[in-house]
TINUDREN-377995 format. One record per residue: residue in one letter; x, z, y of N, C-alpha, C in turn. Coordinates in pm, whole numbers, padded with zeros to 5 digits, always signed. Layout:
<lumvos>
AXZYXZYXZY
...
</lumvos>
This chain:
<lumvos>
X-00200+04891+01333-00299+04786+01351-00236+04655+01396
X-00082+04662+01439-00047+04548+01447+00000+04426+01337
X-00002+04492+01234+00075+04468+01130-00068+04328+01076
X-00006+04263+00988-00068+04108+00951-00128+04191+00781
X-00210+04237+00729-00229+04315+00656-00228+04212+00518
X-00234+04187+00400-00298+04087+00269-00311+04162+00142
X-00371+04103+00076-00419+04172-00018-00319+04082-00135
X-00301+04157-00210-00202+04123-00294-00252+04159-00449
X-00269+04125-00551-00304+04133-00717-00194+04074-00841
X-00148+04179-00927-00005+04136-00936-00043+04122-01132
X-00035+04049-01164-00050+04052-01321-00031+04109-01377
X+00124+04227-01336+00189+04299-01387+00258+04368-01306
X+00284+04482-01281+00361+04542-01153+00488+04610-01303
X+00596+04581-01200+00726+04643-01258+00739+04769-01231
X+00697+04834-01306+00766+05011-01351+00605+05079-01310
X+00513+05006-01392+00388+05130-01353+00287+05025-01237
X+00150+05089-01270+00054+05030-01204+00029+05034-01061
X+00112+05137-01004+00125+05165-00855+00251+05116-00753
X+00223+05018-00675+00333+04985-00583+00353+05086-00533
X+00491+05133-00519+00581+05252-00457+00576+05205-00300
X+00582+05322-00202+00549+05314-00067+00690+05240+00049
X+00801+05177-00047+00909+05121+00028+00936+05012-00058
X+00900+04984-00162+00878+04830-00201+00874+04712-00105
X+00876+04633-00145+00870+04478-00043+00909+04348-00131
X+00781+04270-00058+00798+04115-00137+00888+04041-00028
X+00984+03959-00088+01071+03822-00100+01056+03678-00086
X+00962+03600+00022+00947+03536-00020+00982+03406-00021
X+01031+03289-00151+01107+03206-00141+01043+03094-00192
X+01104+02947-00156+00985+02837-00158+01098+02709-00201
X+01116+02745-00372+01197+02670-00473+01183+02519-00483
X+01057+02456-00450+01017+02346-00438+00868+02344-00368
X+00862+02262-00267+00740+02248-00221+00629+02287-00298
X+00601+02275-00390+00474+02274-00447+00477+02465-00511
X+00553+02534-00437+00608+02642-00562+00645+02730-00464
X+00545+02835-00431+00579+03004-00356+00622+03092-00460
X+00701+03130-00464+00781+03251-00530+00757+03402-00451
X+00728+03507-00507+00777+03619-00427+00906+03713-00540
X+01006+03749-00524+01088+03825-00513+01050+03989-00482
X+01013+04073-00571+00962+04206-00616+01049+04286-00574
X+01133+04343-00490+01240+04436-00443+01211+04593-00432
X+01253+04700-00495+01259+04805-00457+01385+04854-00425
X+01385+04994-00368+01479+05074-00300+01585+05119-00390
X+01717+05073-00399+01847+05096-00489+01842+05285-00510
X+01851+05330-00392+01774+05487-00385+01660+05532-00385
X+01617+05602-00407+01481+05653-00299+01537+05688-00205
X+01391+05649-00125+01433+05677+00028+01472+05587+00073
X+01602+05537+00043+01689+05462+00158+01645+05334+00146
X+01577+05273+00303+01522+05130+00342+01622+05043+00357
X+01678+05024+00374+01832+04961+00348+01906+04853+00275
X+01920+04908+00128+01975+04837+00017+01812+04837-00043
X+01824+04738-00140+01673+04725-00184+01802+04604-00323
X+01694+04578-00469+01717+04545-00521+01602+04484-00642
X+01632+04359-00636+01521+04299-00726+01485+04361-00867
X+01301+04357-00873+01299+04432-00999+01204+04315-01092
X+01136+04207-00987+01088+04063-01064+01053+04001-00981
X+01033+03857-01060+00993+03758-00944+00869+03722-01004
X+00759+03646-00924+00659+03630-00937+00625+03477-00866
X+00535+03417-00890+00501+03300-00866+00361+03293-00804
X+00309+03268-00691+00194+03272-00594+00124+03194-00696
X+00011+03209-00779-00070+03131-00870-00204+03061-00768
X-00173+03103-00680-00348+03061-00637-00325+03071-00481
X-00233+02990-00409-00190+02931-00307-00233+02851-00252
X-00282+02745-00299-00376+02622-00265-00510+02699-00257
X-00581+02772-00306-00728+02850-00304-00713+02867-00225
X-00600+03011-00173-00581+03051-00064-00611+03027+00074
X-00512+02907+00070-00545+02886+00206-00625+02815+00265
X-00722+02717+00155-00860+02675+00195-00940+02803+00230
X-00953+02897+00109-01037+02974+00219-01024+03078+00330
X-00885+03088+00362-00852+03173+00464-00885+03058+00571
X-00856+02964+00578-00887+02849+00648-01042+02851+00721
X-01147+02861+00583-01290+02911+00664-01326+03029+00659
X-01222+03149+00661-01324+03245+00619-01335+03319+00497
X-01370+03213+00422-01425+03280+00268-01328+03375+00232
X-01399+03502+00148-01373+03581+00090-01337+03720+00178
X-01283+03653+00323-01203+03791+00359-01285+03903+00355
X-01192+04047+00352-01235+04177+00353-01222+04308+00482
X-01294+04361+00496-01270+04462+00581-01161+04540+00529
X-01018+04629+00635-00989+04721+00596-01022+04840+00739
X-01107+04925+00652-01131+04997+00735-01080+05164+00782
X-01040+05238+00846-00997+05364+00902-01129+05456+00950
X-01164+05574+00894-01217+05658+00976-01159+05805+00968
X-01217+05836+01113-01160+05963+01167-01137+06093+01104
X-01084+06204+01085-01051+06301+00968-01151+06365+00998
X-01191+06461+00901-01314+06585+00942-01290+06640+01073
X-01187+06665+01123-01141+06785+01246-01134+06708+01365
X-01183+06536+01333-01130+06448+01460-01342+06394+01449
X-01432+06464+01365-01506+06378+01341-01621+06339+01473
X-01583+06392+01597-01671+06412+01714-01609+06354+01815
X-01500+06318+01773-01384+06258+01864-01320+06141+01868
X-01298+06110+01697-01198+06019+01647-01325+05874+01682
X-01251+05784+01641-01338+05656+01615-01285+05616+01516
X-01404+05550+01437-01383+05439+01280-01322+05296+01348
X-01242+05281+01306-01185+05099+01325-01170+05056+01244
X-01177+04949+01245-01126+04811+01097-01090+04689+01164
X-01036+04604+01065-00933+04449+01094-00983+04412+00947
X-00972+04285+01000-01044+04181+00892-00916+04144+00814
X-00906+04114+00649-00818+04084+00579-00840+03968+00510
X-00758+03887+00523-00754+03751+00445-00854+03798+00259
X-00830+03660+00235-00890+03670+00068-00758+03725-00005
X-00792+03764-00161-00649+03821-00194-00566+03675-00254
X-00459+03742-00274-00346+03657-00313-00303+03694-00459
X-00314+03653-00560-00260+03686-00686-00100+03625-00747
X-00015+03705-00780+00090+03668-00812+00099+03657-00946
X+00156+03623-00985+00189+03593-01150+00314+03626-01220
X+00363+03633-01339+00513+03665-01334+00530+03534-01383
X+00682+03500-01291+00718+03376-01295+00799+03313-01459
X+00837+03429-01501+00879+03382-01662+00749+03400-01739
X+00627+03421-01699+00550+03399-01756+00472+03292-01745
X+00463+03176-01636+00469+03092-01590+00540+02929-01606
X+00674+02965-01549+00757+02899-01537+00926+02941-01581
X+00977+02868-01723+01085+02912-01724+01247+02827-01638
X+01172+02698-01600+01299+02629-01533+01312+02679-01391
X+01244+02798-01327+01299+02790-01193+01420+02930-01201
X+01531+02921-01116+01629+03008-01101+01683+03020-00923
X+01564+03167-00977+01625+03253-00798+01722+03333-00844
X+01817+03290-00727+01894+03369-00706+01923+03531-00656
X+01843+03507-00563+01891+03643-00476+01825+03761-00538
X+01923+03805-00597+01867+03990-00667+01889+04078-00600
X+01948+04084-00444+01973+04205-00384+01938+04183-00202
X+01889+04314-00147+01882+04268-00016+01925+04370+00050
X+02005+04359+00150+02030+04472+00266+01967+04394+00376
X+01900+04545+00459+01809+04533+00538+01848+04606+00691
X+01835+04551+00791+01846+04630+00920+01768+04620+01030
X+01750+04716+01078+01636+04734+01195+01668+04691+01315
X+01590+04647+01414+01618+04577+01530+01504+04665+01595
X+01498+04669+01785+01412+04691+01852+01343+04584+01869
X+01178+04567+01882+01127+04392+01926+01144+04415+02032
X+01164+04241+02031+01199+04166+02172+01086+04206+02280
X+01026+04166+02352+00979+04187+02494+00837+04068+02435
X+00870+03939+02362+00779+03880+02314+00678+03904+02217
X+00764+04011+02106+00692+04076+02037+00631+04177+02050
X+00636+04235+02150+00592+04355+02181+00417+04348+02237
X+00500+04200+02314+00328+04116+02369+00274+04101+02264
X+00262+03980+02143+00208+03917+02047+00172+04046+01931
X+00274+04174+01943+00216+04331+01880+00030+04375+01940
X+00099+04387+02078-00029+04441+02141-00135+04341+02188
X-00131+04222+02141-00258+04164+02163-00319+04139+02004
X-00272+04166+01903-00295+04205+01773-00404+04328+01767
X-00325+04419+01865-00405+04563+01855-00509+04554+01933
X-00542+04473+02067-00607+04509+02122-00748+04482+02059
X-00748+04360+01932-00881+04289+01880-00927+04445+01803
X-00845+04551+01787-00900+04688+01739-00903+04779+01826
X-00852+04768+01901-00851+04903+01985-00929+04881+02090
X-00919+04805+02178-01042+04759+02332-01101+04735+02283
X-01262+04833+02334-01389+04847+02313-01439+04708+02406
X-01386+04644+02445-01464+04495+02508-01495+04403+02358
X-01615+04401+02383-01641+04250+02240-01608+04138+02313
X-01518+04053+02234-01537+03931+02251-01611+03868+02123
X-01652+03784+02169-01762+03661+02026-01591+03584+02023
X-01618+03561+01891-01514+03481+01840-01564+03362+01798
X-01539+03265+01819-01658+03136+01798-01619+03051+01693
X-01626+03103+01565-01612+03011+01439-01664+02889+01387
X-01692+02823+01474-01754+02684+01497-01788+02659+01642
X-01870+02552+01603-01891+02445+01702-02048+02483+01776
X-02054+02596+01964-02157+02632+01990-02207+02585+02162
X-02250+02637+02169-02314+02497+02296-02376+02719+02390
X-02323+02697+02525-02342+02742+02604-02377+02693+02747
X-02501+02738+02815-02585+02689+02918-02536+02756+03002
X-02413+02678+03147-02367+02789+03185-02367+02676+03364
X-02454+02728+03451-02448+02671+03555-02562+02551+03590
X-02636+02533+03485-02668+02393+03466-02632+02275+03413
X-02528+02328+03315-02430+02244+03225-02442+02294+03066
X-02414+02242+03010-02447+02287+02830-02272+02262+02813
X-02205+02357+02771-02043+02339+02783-02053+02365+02593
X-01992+02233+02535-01967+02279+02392-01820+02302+02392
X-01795+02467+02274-01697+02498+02257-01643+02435+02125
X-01553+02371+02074-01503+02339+01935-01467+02409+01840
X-01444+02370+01722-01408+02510+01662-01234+02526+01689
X-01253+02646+01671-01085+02679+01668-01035+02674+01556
X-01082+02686+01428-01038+02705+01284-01025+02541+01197
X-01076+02453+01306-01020+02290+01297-00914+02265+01175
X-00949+02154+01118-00844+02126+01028-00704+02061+01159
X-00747+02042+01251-00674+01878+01335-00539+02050+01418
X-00553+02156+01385-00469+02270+01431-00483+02256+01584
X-00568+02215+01703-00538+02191+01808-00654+02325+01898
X-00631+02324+01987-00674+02510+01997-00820+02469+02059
X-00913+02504+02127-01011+02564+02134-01064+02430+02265
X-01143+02354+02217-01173+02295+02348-01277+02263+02406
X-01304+02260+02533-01471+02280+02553-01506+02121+02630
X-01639+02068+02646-01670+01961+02673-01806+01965+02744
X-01770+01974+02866-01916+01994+02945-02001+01863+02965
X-02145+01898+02934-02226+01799+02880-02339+01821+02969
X-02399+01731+03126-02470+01820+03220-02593+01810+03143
X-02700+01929+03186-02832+01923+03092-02908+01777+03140
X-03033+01765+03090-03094+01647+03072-03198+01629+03217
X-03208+01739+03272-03282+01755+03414-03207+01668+03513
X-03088+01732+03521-02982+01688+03589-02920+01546+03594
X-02883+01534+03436-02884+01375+03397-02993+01273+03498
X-03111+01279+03466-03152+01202+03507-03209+01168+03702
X-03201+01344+03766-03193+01321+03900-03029+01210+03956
X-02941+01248+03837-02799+01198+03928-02791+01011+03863
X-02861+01005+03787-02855+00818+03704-02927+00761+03770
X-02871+00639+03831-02975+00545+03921-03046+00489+03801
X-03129+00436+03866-03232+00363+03776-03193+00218+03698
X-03159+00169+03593-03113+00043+03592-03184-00058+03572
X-03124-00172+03614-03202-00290+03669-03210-00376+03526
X-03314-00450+03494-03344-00488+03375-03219-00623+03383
X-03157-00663+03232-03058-00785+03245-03048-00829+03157
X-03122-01007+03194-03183-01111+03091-03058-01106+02996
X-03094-01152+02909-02981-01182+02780-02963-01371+02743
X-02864-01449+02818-02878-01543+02772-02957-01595+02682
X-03013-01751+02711-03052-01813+02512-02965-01875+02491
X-02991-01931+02390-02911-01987+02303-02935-02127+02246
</lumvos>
């Protein structure tokens, strides 16, 4: 559940309609305007390790993308439930998944771009102490039974005698979450002196 999950749609998958379970995309960014992914499978089976390009592909619908991951649109549930033998016990969870991503094949596309890299060796690390944090606060939006409201816009909470608006967080301006306490209108007017009327020059 920590894992960043996406949905992926491939025009053409190399060697058969089913991505193999140690596969992995590549991904490289030839010119600004131009996501590439790099198609790699396992030189063996089995071994995670050596991996070796089997096509490249070209992100066709990148710009869609990230407008609507941006608001929302499209995403999907992926959801988990419990096995028959866990069914009194287990719990159903799910994590929300971006919109999908469609790749294209890039010689079907585009014949002037030239990637290079046809081969990858791969090695495992323990995460750092940072990741381990930024892992488990991933999990916790699935696993802790506390709801939080996630506030996908712009909502106004009455909290003290104050109306506190929250902003959105999903902002084009990228700046995080900010609130602006606004006292209610009762209040307003016990704390405003009264103002004194003020002639306006003639002319």
């Amino acid at each position: 559940w920590a894992n960043r999950y996406r949905q992926v749609v491939f025009d053409e998958l190399p060697g058969g309609p089913v991505a193999q379970r140690d596969d992995l995309l590549f991904r490289t960014t030839p010119t600004p305007r131009i996501t590439c992914f790099g198609y790699f499978g396992p030189e063996v089976a089995g071994d995670s390790t050596a991996y070796k390009l089997k096509e490249n592909y070209i992100w066709e619908n990148r710009s869609a993308f990230t407008k609507q991951a941006d608001c929302g649109e499209g995403d999907a549930v992926m959801m988990s439930f419990p096995k028959s033998e866990e069914s009194t016990t287990g719990e159903a969870r799910f994590v929300m998944v971006p919109t999908l991503m469609r790749l294209k094949k890039q010689r079907a596309s585009r014949l002037d771009l030239t990637l290079e890299t046809q081969a990858l060796n791969v090695a495992t690390r323990e995460p750092s102490m940072a990741e381990q944090q930024e892992e488990q606060k991933r999990m916790n939006v699935v696993l802790s039974e506390e709801h939080r409201r996630e506030k996908s816009e712009a909502s106004f909470d009455f909290v003290d005698g104050e109306w506190h608006i929250s902003m959105d967080p999903k902002s084009q301006s990228g700046r995080s979450r900010q609130e602006v306490s606004v006292p209610s209108p009762a209040m307003s007017r016990a704390a405003s002196p009264v103002a004194s009327p003020v002639a306006s020059p003639r002319r």
